[in-house]
N, C-alpha and C positions, 0 to 999 in steps of 0.2 A: 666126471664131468657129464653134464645134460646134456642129452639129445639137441643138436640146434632145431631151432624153429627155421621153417621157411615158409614166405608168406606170397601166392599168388594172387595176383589182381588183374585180372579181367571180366569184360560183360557178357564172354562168349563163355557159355556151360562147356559145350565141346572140346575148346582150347584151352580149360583149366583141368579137364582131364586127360588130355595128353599130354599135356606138362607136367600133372601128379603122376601119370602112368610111367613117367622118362623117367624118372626121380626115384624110382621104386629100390634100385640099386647104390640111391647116394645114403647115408645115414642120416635122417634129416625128418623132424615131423613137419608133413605139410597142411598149412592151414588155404581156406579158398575165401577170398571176398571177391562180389560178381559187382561191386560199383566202389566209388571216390568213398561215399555214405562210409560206407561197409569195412571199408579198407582200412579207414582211420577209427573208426570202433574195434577193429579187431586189434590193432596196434595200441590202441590207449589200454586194452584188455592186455594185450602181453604182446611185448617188441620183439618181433623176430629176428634174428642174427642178417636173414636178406631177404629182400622181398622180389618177386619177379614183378615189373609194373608196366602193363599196357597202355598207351598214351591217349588212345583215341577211346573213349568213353562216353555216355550220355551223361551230364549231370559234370560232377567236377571231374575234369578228366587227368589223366596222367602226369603231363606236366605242371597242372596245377599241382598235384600231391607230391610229384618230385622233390618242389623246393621245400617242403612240408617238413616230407620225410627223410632227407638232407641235412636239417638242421637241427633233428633228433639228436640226445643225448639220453643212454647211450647210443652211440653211432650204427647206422642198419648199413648193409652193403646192399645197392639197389642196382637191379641190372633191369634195363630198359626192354622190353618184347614190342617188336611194332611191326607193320608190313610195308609202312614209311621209311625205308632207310635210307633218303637223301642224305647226303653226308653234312648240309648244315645241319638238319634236326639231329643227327649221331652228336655233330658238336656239341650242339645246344643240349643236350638231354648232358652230356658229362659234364660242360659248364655248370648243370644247375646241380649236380652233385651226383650221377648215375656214373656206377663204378663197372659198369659194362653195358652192351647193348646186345642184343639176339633179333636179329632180323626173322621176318616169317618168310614165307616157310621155316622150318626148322626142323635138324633132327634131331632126333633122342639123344643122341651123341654128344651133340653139341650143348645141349639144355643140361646135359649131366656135369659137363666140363667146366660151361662157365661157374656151373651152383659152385661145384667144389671150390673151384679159384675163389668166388666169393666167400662161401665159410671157412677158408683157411686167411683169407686176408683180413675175415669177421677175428679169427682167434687172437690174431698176431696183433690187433687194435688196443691200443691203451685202454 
């Protein structure tokens, strides 16, 4: 089997390399898109198994690409990154099809933990 893809999407350069830097121990190629633009060019280029997807963005922002990237076929496991974590938008973000949430701050730990949950619930997917 291939390597999974795993697809970050933030506008901050700094927090998509320590989320690639966390990841370094999961098995998993990761790709980086810094905007909405970017994110769905890299996904029409090749679907990554999960994306990590930041909400607040310039331009199209996160929950706009949630319900985007939600309704893909085949299905992406998208775990939500924000420093928002009221607990409507938590709702809101898995309403709209986000198969986790990672509040910021964050550790390595955790960002390592959810990937895997997400690429093992990516395999187990029809």
């Amino acid at each position: 089997m291939s390597t999974p893809d795993v697809l970050i999407v933030d506008d901050d350069r700094l927090l998509r390399t320590m989320l690639k830097d966390a990841l370094d121990d999961v098995p998993c190629h990761v790709r980086e898109a810094d905007s909405g633009d970017a994110a769905l060019a890299a996904v029409a280029e090749k679907a990554p198994q999960v994306i990590l997807l930041d909400l607040i963005m310039p331009g199209k922002s996160g929950l706009d690409l949630l319900k985007t990237f939600a309704a893909h076929r085949p299905p992406m496991r998208i775990v939500v990154i924000s420093s928002l974590d009221t607990e409507s938008l938590v709702q809101q973000a898995l309403k709209d099809g986000a198969h986790g949430f990672l509040a910021k701050p964050f550790h390595p730990l955790d960002v390592q933990s959810v990937v895997r949950a997400a690429l093992e619930a990516a395999e187990g997917a029809p």
